[in-house]
C-alpha positions in Angstrom: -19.6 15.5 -78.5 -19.5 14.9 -74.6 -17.0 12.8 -73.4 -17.7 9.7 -71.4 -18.0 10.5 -67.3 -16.0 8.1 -65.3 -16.7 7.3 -61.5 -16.5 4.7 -59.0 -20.1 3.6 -57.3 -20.1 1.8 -54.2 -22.4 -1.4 -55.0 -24.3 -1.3 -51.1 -25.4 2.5 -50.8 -24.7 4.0 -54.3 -22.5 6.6 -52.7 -20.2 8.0 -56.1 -16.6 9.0 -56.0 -14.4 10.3 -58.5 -11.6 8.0 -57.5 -11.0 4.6 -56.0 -11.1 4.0 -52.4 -10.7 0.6 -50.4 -13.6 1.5 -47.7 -16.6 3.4 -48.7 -16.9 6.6 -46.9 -20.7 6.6 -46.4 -21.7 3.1 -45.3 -18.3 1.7 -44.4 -18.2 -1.3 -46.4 -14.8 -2.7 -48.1 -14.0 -3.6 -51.7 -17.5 -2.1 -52.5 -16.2 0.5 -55.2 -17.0 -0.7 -58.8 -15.9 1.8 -62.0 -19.1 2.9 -63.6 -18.7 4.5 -67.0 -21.8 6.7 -68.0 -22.6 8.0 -71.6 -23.8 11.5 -71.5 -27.4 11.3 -72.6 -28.5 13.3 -75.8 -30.0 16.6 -74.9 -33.9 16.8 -76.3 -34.8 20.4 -77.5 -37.6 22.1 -75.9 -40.5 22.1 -77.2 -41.7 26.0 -78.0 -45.4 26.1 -77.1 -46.1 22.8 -75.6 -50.1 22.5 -75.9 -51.7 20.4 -73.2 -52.4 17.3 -75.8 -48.4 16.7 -76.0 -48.9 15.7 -72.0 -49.2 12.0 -71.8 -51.7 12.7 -68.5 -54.0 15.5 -67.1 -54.7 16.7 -63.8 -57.3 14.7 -62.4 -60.2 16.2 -59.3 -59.9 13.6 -56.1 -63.5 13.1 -55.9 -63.2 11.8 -59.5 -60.4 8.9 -58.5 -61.9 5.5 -59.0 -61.5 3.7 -55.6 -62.4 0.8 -57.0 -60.3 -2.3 -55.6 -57.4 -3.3 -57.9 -57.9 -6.7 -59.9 -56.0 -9.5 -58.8 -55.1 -12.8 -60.5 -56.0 -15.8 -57.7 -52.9 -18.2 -56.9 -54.0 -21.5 -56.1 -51.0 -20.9 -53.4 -52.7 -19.5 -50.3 -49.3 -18.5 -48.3 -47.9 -17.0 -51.5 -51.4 -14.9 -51.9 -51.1 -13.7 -48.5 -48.1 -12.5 -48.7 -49.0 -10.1 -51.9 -52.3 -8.7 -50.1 -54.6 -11.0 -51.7 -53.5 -12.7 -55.4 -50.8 -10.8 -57.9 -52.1 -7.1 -59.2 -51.8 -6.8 -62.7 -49.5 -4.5 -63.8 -47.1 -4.4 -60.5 -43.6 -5.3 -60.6 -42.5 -7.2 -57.2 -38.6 -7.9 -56.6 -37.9 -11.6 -54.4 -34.8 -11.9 -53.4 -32.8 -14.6 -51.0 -29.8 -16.3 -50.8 -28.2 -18.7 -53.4 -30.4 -22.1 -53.1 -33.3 -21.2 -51.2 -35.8 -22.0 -53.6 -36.4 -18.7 -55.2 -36.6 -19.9 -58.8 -38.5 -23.3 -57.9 -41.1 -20.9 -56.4 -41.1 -18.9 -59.2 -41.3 -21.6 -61.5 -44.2 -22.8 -59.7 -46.5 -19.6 -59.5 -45.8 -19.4 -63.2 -47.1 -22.5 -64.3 -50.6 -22.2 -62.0 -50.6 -18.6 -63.4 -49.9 -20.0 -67.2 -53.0 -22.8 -66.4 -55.7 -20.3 -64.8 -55.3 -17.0 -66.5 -53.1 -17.1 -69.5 -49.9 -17.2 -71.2 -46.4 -16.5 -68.5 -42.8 -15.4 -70.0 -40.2 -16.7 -67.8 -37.0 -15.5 -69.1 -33.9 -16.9 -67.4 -29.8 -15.3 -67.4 -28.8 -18.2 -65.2 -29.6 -21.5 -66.9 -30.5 -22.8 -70.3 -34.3 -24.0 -70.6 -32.9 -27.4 -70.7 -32.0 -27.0 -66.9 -35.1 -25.3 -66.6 -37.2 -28.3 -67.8 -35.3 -30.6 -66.1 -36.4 -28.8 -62.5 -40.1 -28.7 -64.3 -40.1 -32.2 -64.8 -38.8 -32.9 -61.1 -41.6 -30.5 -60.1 -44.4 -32.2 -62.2 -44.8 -28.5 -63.9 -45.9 -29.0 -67.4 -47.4 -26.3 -68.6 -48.9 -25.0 -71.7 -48.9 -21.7 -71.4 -46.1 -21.0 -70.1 -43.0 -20.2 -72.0 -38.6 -20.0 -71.5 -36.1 -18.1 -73.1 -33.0 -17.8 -71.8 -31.6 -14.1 -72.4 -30.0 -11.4 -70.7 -30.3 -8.4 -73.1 -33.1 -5.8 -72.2 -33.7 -5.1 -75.3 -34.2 -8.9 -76.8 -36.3 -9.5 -73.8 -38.9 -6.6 -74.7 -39.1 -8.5 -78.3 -39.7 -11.2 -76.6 -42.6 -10.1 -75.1 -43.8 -8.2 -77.4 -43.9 -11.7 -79.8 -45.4 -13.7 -77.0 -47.5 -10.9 -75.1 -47.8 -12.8 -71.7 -49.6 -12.1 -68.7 -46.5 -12.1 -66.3 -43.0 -12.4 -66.7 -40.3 -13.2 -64.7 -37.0 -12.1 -64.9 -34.2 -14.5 -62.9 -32.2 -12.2 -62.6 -32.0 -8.9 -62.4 -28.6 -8.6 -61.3 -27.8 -10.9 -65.3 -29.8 -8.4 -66.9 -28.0 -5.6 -69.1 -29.1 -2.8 -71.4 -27.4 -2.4 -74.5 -27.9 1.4 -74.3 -25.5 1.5 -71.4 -21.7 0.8 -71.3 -21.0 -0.8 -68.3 -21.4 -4.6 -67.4 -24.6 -6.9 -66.1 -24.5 -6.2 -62.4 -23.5 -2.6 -61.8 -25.2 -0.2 -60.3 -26.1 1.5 -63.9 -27.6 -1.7 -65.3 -29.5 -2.4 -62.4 -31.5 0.7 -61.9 -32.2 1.3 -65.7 -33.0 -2.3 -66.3 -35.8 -2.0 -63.6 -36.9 1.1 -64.3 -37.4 0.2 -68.0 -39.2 -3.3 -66.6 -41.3 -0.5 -64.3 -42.4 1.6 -67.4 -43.3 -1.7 -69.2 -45.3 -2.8 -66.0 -47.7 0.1 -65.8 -48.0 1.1 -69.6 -48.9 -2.7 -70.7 -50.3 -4.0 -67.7 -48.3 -7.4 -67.5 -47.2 -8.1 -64.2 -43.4 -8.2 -63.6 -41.6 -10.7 -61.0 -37.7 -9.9 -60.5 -35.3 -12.4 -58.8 -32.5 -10.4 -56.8 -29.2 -11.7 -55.6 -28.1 -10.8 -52.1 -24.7 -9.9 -50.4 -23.4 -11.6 -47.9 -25.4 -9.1 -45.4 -28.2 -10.2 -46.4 -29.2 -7.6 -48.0 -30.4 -7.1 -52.1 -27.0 -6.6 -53.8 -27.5 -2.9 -55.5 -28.5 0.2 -53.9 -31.7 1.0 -52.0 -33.1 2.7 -55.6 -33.9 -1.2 -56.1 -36.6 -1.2 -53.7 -37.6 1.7 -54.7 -38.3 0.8 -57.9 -40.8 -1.6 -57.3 -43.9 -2.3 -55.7 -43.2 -4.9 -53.8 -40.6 -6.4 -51.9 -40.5 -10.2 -51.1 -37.6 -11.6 -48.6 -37.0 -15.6 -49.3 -35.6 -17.5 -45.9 -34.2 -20.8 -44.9 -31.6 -22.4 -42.7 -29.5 -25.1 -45.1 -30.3 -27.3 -42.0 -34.1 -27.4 -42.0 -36.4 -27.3 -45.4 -39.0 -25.1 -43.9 -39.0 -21.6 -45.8 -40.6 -18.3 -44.6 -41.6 -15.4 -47.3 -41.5 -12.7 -46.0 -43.3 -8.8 -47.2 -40.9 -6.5 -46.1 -42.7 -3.6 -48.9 -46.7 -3.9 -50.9 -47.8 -0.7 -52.1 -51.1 -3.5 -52.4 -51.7 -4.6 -49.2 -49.7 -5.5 -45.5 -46.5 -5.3 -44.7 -44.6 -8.0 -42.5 -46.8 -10.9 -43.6 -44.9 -14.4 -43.8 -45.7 -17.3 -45.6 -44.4 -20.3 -44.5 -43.2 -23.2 -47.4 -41.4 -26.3 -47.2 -38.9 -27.3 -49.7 -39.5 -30.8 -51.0 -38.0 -33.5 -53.6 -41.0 -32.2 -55.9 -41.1 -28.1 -55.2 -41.9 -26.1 -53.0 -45.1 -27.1 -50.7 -47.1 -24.2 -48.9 -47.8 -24.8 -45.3 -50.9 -24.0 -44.0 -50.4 -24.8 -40.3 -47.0 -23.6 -39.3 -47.8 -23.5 -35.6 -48.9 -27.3 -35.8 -45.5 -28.0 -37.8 -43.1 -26.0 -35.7 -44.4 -28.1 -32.7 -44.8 -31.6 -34.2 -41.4 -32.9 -32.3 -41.7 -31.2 -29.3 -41.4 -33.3 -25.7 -44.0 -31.9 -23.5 -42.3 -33.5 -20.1 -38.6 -32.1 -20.9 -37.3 -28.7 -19.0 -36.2 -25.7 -20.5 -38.8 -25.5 -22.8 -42.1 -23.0 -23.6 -44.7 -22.5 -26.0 -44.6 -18.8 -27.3 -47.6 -17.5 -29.0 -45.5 -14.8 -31.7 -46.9 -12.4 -34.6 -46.0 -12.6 -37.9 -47.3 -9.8 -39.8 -51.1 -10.3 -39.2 -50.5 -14.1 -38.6 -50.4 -15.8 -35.1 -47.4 -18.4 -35.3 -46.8 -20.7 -31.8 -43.0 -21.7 -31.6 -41.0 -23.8 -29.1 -38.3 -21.5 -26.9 -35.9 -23.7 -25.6 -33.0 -22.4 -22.9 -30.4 -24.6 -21.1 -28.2 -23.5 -18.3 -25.4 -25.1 -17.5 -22.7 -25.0 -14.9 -19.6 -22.9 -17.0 -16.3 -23.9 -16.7 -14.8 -20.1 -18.1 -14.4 -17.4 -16.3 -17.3 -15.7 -18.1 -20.2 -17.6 -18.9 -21.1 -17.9 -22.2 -24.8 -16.2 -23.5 -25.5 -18.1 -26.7 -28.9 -17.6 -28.8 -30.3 -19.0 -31.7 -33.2 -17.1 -33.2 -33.7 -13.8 -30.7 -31.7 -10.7 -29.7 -28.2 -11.9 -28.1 -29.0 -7.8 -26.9 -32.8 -9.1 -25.4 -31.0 -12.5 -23.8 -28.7 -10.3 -21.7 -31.2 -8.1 -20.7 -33.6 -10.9 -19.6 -30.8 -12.8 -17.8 -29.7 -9.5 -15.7 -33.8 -9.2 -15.1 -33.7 -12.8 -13.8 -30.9 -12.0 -11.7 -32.0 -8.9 -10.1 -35.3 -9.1 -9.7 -35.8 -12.8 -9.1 -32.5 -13.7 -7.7 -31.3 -16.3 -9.7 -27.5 -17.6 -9.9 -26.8 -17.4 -13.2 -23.4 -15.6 -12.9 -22.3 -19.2 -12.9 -24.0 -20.9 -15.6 -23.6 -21.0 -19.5 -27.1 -19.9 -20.9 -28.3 -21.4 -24.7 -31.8 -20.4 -26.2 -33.1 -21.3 -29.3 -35.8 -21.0 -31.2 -37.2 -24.2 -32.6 -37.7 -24.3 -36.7 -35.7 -21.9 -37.5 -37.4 -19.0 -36.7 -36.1 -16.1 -35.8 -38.7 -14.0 -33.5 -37.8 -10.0 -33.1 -41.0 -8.6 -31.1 -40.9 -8.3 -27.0 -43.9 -10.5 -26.6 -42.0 -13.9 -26.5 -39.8 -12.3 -23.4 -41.8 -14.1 -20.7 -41.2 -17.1 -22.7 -37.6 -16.9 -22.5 -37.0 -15.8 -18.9 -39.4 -18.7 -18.1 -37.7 -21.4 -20.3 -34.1 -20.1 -18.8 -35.8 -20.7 -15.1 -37.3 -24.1 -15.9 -33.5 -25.6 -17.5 -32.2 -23.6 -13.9 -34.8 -25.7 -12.1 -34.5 -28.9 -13.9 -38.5 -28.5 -13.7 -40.9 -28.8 -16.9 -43.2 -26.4 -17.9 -47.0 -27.6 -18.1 -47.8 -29.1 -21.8 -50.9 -26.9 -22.2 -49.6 -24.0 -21.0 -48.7 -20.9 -23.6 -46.9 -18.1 -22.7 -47.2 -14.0 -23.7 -45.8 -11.2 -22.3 -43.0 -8.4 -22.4 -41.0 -8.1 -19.7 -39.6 -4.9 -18.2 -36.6 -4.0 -16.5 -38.3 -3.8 -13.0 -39.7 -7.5 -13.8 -43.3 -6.1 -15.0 -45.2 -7.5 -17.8 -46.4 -4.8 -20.4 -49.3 -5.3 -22.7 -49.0 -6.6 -26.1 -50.9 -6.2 -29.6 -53.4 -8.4 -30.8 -53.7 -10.8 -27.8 -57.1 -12.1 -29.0 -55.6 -13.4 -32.5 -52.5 -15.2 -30.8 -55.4 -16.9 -28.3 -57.5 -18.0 -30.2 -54.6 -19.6 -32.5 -53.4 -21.2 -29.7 -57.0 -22.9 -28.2 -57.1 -24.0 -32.0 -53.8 -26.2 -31.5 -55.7 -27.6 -28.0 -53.8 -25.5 -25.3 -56.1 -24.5 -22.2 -54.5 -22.1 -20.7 -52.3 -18.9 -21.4 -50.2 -16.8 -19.2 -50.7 -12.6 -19.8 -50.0 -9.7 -18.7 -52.9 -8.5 -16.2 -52.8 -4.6 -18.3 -54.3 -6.7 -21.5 -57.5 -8.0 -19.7 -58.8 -4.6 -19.2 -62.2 -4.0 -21.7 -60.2 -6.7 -24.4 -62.8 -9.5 -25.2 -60.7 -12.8 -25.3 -62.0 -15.6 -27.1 -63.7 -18.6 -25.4 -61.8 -22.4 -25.1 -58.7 -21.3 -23.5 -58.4 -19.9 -19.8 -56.5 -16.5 -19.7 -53.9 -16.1 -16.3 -53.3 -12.2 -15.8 -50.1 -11.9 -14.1 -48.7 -8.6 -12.7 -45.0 -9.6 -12.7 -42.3 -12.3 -14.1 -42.0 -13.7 -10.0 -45.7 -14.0 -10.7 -45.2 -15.8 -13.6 -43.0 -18.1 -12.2 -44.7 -19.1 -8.9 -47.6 -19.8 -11.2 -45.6 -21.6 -13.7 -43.5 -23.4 -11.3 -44.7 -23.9 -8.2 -42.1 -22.9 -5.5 -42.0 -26.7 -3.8 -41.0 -27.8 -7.4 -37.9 -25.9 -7.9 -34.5 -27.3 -7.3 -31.4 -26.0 -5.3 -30.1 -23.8 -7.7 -32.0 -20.4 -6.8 -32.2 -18.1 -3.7 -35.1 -17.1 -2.4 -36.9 -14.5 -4.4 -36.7 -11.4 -2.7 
């Protein structure tokens, strides 16, 4: 009989050694080295004249694939819908994962009940808390259910009897990272148990057609604890994210084999659940003071959703000998490069100033098109000169100061004439043969000293500039 193989796995990148080391060799991180102890798996003798009725499928022509779209069940949640392409496919297995206290179970918990009321019975199977903690949130929540049943369990094996007694329409397992196979040696949590736990749960997905929700922990990166095989796995990948100091929530779709990728869905965590939001723009901009300097209305993308935000910048003289660059919710990388741009090309002082941008909400905005919006906020604190209340801005900035084009301008306009702005700075390159939509007034502008002298008006400005050159 085969002995036993021993080896060390590194929990971030799966990378396997035969002995222990401090730092992973492949991704670099420390103290990520866990022994793994793998039972050789029983050889299966070859069959001698396999006949084509032992395969458990047969070659199929591509004219004779069904393209038939897939069957969905309908949440009541419209953000949470979105964000899957539409409603939950039967048969898929999605992974949502987020750090500890975000709301990922209440969600869950949610979606299960409104699933368990509309289409039929829901297995929620929990290796955290006992269903007495899980009917206490329930209770808090309002969920009561009849359909929808707890166990709390966190062997594979008692959780496939499980289903097989109760044979739900979805189940979710919180978490995956509990979860452990009897079949396999090492603890809940290692890499083993993680990839044979899901790929078990996978099998069980598509042969039965029950739709699988897994809960994933995170490290303190960020990032889904395991390696990438995790999202592999499964067909879709769901990203959970808050700030502990504001209680709105954004869901974002980071992999759907079933529909867009990068779609957010915006939530707000309440006394009784979790509450969609269905007007995140109108939110995000409900405390804003339209008079006050330093701050501009950015008109961002989120997946295929339009989203306006507040970008507020203040300068302020420094009292270091190098100023300090602070932001909150963009690039520090983009701030520095649209500081030097201001600098350069406009002729701003701001070797002398401390610079802080943030990004109202929460939100965190990666795409180029809310660079106008931040050299222009960064001017106006300069300036001590507002921005005009029904102004919008759009635009990506260049390193000779030029504004470049960006994607679906027509969406982010006519989200932003919804919320009752009239007009909208672009670049001039997006007017050509692009139909924009009527109720807001579009400004072409070639260039960010364009920007500005429309913006603020040259016999507004304060002391603190030199003439732009």
């Amino acid at each position: 009989m085969a002995k036993p193989q021993i080896f060390y796995q590194c929990t971030s990148c799966g990378k396997k050694s035969l002995k222990y080391m401090g730092k992973c060799p492949a991704c670099g991180e420390w103290n990520t080295m866990e022994e793994v102890i793998e039972q050789p798996e029983p050889k299966v003798a070859a069959r001698a004249n396999p006949t084509p009725a032992s395969f458990r499928s047969s070659p199929q022509r591509l004219r004779e694939v069904s393209t038939d779209a897939e069957e969905r069940y309908l949440v009541p949640v419209e953000e949470f819908s979105r964000v899957l392409g539409g409603g939950i496919v039967p048969g898929s297995i999605t992974l949502i994962s987020g750090d500890p206290g975000v709301g990922k179970s209440t969600l869950l918990l949610s979606i299960a009940a409104m699933i368990a009321d509309s289409i039929g019975r829901v297995l929620y199977v929990s290796g955290e808390e006992s269903n007495r903690q899980i009917k206490m949130r329930a209770e808090r929540m309002a969920v009561n259910a009849e359909e929808l049943f707890l166990v709390t369990e966190t062997s594979l094996e008692a959780i496939f009897e499980h289903i097989q007694a109760v044979q739900p329409r979805m189940v979710i397992v919180d978490s995956i990272q509990t979860t452990y196979s009897e079949d396999k040696p090492s603890s809940a949590g290692t890499v083993t148990q993680i990839r044979e736990c899901a790929t078990r749960l996978q099998m069980l997905a598509k042969t039965t057609g029950v739709s699988v929700f897994l809960v994933g922990h995170v490290t303190k990166e960020g990032t889904i604890a395991g390696p990438r095989v995790l999202e592999h796995i499964v067909d879709t990948v769901l990203y959970l994210e808050g700030d502990p100091i504001y209680s709105y929530r954004l869901l974002r779709s980071v992999k759907n084999r079933f529909g867009a990728t990068n779609e957010v869905g915006v939530f707000e965590m309440r006394g009784n659940g979790m509450v969609e939001v269905p007007n995140p723009s109108e939110a995000f901009l409900a405390e804003r003071m339209a008079t006050a300097s330093g701050s501009a209305i950015v008109v961002t993308m989120e997946g295929t959703r339009p989203l306006l935000v507040e970008v507020q910048a203040l300068a302020s003289p420094t009292s270091y000998p190098n100023p300090r660059r602070n932001a909150n919710g963009i690039d520090p990388n983009r701030l520095q490069l649209l500081i030097a741009v201001l600098a350069r090309r406009v002729g701003l002082r701001l070797a002398e100033q401390d610079i802080f941008v943030n990004v109202v909400g929460g939100m965190n905005i990666d795409e180029p098109a809310a660079d106008l919006g931040v050299a222009i906020a960064i001017a106006s604190s300069l300036w001590d000169r507002s921005v005009p209340a029904d102004l919008t801005i759009i635009g990506e900035v260049g390193l000779s100061g030029e504004l470049r084009s960006v994607s679906q301008l027509t969406a982010r306009l006519r989200e932003a004439a919804k919320l009752g702005f009239k007009r909208c700075l672009i670049p001039k390159s997006a007017r050509r043969g692009e139909p924009l939509p009527p109720g807001i007034e579009a400004i072409p502008v070639r260039s960010i000293i364009d920007a500005l002298r429309y913006t603020i008006p040259m016999e507004k400005r304060g002391a603190a500039t030199q003439p732009e050159e």
